[in-house]
C-alpha positions as CSV (number, residue, x, y, z in Angstrom):
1,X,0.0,0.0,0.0
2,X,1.1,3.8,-0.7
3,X,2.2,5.5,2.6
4,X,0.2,8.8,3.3
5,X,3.5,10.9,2.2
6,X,3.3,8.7,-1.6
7,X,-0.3,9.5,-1.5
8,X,0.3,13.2,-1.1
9,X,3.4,13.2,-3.9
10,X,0.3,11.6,-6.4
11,X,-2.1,14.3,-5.6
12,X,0.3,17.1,-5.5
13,X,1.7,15.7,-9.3
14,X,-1.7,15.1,-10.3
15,X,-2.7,18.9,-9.6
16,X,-0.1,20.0,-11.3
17,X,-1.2,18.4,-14.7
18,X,0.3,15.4,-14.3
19,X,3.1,16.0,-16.7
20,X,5.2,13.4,-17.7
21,X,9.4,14.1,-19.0
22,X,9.9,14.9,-22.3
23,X,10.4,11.9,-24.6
24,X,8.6,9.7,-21.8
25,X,4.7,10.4,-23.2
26,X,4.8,7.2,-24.6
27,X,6.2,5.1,-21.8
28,X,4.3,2.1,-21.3
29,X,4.0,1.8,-17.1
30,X,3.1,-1.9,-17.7
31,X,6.5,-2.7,-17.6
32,X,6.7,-1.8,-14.0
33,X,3.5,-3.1,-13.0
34,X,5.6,-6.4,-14.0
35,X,7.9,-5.4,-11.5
36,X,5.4,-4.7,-9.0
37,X,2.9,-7.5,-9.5
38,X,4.3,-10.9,-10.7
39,X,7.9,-10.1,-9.5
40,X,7.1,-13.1,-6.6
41,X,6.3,-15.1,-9.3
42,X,9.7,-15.1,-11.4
43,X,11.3,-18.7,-11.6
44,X,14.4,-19.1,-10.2
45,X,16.9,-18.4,-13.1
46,X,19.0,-21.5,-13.7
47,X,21.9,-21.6,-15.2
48,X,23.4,-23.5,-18.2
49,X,25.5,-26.2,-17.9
50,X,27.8,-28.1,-20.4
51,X,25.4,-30.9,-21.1
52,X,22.8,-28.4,-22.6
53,X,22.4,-28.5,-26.4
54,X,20.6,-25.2,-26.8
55,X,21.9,-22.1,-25.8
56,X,19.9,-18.9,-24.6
57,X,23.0,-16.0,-26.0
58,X,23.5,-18.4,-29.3
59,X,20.4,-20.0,-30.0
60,X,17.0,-18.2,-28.7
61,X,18.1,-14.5,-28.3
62,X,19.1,-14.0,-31.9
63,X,15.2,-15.2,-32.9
64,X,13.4,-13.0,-30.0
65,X,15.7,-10.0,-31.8
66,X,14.7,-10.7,-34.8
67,X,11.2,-11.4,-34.8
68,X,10.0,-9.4,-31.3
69,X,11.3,-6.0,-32.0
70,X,9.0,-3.5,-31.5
71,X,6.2,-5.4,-30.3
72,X,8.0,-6.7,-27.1
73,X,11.6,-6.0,-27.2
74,X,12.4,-1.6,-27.3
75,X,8.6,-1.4,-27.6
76,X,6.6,1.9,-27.2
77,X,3.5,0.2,-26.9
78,X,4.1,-3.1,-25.3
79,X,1.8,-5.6,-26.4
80,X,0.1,-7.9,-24.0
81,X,2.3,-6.3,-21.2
82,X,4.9,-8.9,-22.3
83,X,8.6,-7.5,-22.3
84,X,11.7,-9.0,-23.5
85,X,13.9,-6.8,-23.3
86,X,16.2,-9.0,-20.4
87,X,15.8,-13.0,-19.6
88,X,14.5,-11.5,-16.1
89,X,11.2,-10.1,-17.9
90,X,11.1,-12.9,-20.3
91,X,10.6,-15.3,-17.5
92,X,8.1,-13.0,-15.8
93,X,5.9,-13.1,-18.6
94,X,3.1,-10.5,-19.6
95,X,-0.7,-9.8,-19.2
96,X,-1.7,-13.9,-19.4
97,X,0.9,-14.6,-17.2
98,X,4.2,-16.6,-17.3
99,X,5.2,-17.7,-21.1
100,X,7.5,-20.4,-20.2
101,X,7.3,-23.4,-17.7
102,X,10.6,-24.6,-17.4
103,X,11.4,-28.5,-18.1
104,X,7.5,-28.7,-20.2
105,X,7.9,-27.1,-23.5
106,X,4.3,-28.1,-24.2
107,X,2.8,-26.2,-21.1
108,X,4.5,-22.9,-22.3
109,X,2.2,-20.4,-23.6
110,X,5.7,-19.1,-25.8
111,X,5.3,-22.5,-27.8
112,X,1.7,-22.3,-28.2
113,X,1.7,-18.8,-29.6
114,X,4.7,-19.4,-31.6
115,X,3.4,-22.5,-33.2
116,X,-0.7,-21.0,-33.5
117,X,-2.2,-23.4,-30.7
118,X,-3.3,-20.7,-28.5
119,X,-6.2,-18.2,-27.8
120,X,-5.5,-15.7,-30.3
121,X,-3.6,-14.5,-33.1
122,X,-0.2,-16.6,-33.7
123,X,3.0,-15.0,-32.9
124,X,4.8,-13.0,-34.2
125,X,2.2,-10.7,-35.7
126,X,3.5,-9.1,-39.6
127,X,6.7,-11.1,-39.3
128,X,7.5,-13.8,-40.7
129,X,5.9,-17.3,-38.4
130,X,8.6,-19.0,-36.7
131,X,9.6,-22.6,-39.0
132,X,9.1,-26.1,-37.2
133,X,12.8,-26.0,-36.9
134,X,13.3,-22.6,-34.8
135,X,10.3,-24.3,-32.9
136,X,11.5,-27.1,-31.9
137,X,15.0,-25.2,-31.3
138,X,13.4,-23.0,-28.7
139,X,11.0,-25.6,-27.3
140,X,14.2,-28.0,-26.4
141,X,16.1,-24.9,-24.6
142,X,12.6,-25.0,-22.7
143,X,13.0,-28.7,-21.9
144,X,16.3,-28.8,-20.8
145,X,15.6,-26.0,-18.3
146,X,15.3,-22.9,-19.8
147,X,18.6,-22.4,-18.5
148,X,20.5,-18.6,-19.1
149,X,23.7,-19.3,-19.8
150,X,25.0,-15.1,-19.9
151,X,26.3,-13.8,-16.5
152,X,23.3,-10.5,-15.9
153,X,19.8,-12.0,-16.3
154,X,19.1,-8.4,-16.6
155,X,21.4,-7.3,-19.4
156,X,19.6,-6.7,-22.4
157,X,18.7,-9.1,-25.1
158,X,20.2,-7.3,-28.0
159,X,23.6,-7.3,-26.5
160,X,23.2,-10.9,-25.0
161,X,22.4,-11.1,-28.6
162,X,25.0,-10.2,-30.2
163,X,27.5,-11.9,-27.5
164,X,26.1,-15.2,-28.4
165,X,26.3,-14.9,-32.4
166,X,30.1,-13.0,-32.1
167,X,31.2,-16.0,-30.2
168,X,30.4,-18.5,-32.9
169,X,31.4,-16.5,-36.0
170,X,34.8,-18.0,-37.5
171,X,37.9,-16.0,-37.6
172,X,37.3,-14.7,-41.3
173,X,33.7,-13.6,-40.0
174,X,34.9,-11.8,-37.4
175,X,37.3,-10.0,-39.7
176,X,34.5,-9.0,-42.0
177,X,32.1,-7.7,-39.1
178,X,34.9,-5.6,-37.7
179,X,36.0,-4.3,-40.9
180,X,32.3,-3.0,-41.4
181,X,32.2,-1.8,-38.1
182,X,35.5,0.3,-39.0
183,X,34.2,1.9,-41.4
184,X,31.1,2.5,-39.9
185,X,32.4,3.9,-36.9
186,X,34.9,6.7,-39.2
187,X,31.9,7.8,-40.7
188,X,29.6,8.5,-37.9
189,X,33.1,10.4,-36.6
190,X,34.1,11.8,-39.5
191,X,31.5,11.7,-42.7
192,X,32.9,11.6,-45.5
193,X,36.7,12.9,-45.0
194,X,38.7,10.7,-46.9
195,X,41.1,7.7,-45.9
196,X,43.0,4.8,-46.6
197,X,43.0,1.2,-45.0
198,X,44.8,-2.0,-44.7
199,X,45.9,-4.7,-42.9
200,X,49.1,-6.3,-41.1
201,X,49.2,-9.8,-39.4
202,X,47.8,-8.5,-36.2
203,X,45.9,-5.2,-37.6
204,X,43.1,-3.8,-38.9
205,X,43.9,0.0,-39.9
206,X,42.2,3.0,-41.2
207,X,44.3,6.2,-41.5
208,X,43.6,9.7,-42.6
209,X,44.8,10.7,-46.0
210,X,46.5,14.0,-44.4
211,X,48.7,11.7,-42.1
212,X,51.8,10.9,-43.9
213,X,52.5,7.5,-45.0
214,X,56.0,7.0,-44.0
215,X,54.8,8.2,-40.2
216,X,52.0,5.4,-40.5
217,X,54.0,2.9,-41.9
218,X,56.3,3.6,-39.0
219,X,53.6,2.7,-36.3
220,X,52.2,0.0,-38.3
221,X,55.9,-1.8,-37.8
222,X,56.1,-0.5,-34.1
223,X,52.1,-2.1,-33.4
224,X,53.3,-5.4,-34.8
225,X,56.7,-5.2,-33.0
226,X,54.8,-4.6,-29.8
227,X,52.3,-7.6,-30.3
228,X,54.8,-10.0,-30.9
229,X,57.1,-9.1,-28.2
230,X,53.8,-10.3,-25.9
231,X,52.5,-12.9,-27.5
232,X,54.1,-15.4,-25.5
233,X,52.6,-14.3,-22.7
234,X,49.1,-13.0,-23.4
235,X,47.8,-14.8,-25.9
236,X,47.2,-18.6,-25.8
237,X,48.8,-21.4,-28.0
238,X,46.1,-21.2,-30.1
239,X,43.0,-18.8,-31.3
240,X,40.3,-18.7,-33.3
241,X,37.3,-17.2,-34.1
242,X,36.3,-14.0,-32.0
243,X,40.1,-14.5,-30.3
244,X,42.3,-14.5,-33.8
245,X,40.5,-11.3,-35.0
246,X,42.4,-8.6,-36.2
247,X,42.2,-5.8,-33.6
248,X,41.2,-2.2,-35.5
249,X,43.6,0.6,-35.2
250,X,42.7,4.3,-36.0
251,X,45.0,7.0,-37.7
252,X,43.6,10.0,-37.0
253,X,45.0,13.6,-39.1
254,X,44.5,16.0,-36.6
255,X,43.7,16.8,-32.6
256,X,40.2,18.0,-33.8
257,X,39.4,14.8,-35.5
258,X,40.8,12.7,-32.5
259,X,38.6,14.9,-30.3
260,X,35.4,14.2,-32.7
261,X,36.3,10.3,-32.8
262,X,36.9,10.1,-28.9
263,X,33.3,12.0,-28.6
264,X,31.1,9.9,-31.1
265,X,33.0,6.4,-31.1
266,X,34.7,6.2,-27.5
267,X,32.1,8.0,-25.8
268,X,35.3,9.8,-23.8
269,X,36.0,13.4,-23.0
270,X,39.9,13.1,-23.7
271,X,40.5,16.8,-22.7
272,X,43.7,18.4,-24.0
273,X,46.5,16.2,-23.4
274,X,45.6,12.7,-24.6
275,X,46.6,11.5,-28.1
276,X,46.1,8.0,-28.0
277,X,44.4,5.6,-26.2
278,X,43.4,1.7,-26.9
279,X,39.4,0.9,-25.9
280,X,36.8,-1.4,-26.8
281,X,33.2,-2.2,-27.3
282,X,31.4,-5.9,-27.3
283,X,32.2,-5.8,-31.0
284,X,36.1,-6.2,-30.2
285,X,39.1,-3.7,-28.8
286,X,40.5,-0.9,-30.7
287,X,43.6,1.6,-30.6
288,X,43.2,5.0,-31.6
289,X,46.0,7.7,-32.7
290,X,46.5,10.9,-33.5
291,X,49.2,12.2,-35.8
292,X,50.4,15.0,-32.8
293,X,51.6,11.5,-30.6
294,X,55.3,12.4,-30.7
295,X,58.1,9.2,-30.6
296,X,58.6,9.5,-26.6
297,X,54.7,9.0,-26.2
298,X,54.7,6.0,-28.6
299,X,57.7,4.5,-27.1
300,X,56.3,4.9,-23.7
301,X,52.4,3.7,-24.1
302,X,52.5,1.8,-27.2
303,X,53.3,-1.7,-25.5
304,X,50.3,-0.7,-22.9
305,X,47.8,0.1,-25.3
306,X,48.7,-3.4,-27.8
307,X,48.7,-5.6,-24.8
308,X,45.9,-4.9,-23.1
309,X,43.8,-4.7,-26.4
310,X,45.1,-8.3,-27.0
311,X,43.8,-9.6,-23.7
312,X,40.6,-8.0,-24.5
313,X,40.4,-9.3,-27.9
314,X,40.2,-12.8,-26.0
315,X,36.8,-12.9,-25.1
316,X,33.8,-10.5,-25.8
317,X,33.6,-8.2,-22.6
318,X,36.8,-8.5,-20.3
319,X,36.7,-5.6,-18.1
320,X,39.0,-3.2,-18.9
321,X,40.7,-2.7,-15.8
322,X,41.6,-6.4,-15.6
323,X,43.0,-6.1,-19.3
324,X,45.4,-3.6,-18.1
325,X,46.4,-5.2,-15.0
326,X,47.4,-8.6,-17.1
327,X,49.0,-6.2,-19.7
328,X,50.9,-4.2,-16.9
329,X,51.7,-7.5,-14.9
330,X,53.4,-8.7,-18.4
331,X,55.4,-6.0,-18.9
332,X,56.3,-6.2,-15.9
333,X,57.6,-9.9,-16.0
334,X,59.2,-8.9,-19.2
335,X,61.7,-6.7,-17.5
336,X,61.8,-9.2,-14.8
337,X,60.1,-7.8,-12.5
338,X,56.8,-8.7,-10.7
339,X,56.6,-12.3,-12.0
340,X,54.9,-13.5,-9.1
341,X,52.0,-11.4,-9.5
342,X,51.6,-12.5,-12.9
343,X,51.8,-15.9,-12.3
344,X,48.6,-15.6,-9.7
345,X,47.0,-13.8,-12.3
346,X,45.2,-17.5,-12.9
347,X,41.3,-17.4,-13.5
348,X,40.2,-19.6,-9.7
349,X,42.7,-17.3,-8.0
350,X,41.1,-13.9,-9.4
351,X,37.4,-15.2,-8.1
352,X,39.2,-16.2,-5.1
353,X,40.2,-12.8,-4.7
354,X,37.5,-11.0,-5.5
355,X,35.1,-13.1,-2.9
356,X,37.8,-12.3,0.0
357,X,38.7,-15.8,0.0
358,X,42.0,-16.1,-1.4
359,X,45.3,-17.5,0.2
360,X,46.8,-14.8,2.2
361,X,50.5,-15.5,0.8
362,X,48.7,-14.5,-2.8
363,X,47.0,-11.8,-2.1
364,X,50.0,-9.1,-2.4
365,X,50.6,-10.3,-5.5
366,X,47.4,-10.1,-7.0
367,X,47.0,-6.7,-5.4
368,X,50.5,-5.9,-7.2
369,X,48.6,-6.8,-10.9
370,X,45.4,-5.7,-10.1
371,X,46.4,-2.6,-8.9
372,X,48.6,-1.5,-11.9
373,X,45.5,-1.7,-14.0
374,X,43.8,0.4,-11.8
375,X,46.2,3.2,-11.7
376,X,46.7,2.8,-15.6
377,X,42.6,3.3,-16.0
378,X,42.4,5.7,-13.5
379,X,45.1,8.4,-15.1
């Protein structure tokens, strides 16, 4: 129940006019009647395990994408107060109530609207119907558990999405998306000013046509120096797919044009000093460069920026502190000093350390590696 003060806020908003934030007119408030309503009534969330053959990221959020955009997924007018926009709401289900029983596909209301068995008009409406096969695809996820198999139940379902179909592309897909995305990302930066691009072993660049070539060709052999010198040490014996992409590098002409690119791409204020940085999005990591970096600043962040762009191009969405650290930590054992902390740097030891729980004579050390990133992000 409202408390007497909530009552008085709803009166005093109501004489007002009961205005609503710009943008917001169209909000749909069943959404948070969800929240308020059925939220006892959300299944516990299980998770996958390796003897599941269907996978929520890979298998079932790419169709809900495809097919439920608009209606339930970003929807302005939510339809059937169902949402999809997370697992958490899938689960919770709309206006009829939940749409998935896990364990009995045939039971789940999501089956029978998908396959035209149910009150009503079949799912999805003006989109193509689901086939037998995407059916039966979704209703054994459903039988096996309905398990999630992402780490936020309430991330959304487009970037669970897109997680799931990167980490099944092959190597030379990979290449191709990120190439696209290259030169999608210069022009929403820079429209139509004119470039070049190519490609080295480890690299994917684009470059400015004002920034001379022998100055790029210069950094190109300095980037590939740089990843082979840590290659050893970062990068496992063998990659493929998402892992053996090549990581994109931007050449940028001129401080206003690494200013514009740092606003529009990187979402970063990079103030007056900065001229280069590495950072990266789901879609992969990325190094970006402005022809005013003089030969002390390459020599002295160059290794940084490589390395910890290669332990991020590892995995879709390695936080970027810890790809520092492990990029600091190598550097560090490459001089010979601080190999300890590098060799606690292990995957059981880092959840042992963030829970509190790990061995005391460790714990220094992993401080040590973890820390360096920290400072480095922090500057």
């Amino acid at each position: 129940k409202l408390t007497p003060a909530e009552k008085e806020s709803i009166k005093i908003w109501i004489d007002q006019g009961a205005k609503v934030a710009t943008g917001q007119e169209a909000l749909d408030l069943r959404t948070l009647l969800q929240t308020a309503n059925r939220g006892a009534n959300i299944p516990e969330i299980a998770r996958a395990t390796d003897q599941d053959s269907v996978f929520f990221s890979r298998d079932i959020a790419p169709l809900l994408v495809e097919s439920c955009q608009g209606c339930h997924l970003q929807a302005n007018n939510l339809r059937g107060g169902l949402s999809l926009d997370n697992f958490t709401r899938l689960l919770r289900g709309g206006d009829s109530g939940s749409m998935i029983v896990p364990g009995r596909p045939d039971e789940s209301l999501l089956i029978r609207k998908l396959s035209g068995t149910a009150d009503g008009q079949r799912m999805p409406i003006n989109r193509p119907k689901w086939t037998e096969k995407q059916i039966e695809l979704i209703s054994t996820w459903i039988k096996e558990g309905a398990r999630f198999d992402s780490e936020d139940p309430s991330e959304s379902t487009q970037t669970v999405a897109k997680r799931g179909e990167l980490s099944i592309m092959s190597t030379d897909a990979v290449n191709e998306y990120r190439a696209d995305l290259q030169l999608r990302q210069w022009r929403l930066a820079l429209v139509n000013q004119p470039f070049t691009e190519g490609e080295t072993s480890h690299f994917r660049w684009m470059a400015s046509t004002s920034l001379a070539e022998e100055r790029r060709e210069n950094w190109l052999r300095k980037l590939e120096a740089a990843f082979e010198a840590r290659q050893e040490t970062l990068l496992p014996a063998t990659s493929k797919g998402y892992a053996a992409g090549k990581i994109l590098v931007f050449f940028l002409g001129s401080n206003y044009d690494f200013s514009e690119f740092s606003k529009m791409v990187s979402k970063r204020d990079i103030g007056t000093r900065l001229r280069g940085y590495w950072d990266q999005s789901l879609d992969g990591p990325y190094l970006v460069m402005a022809s005013s970096l003089d030969d002390a600043e390459v020599e002295t962040e160059l290794g940084q920026w490589v390395g910890a762009a290669m332990v991020a191009n590892s995995a879709p969405d390695i936080p970027s502190w810890f790809c520092d650290s492990v990029a600091a930590s190598a550097d560090l054992q490459r001089r010979g000093v601080g190999a300890k902390a590098l060799e606690t740097l292990t995957p059981q030891n880092l959840q042992l350390w963030q829970e509190g729980r790990v061995d005391p004579a460790l714990k220094s050390a992993i401080d040590q590696a973890v820390g360096a990133g920290w400072r480095k992000q922090s500057r």
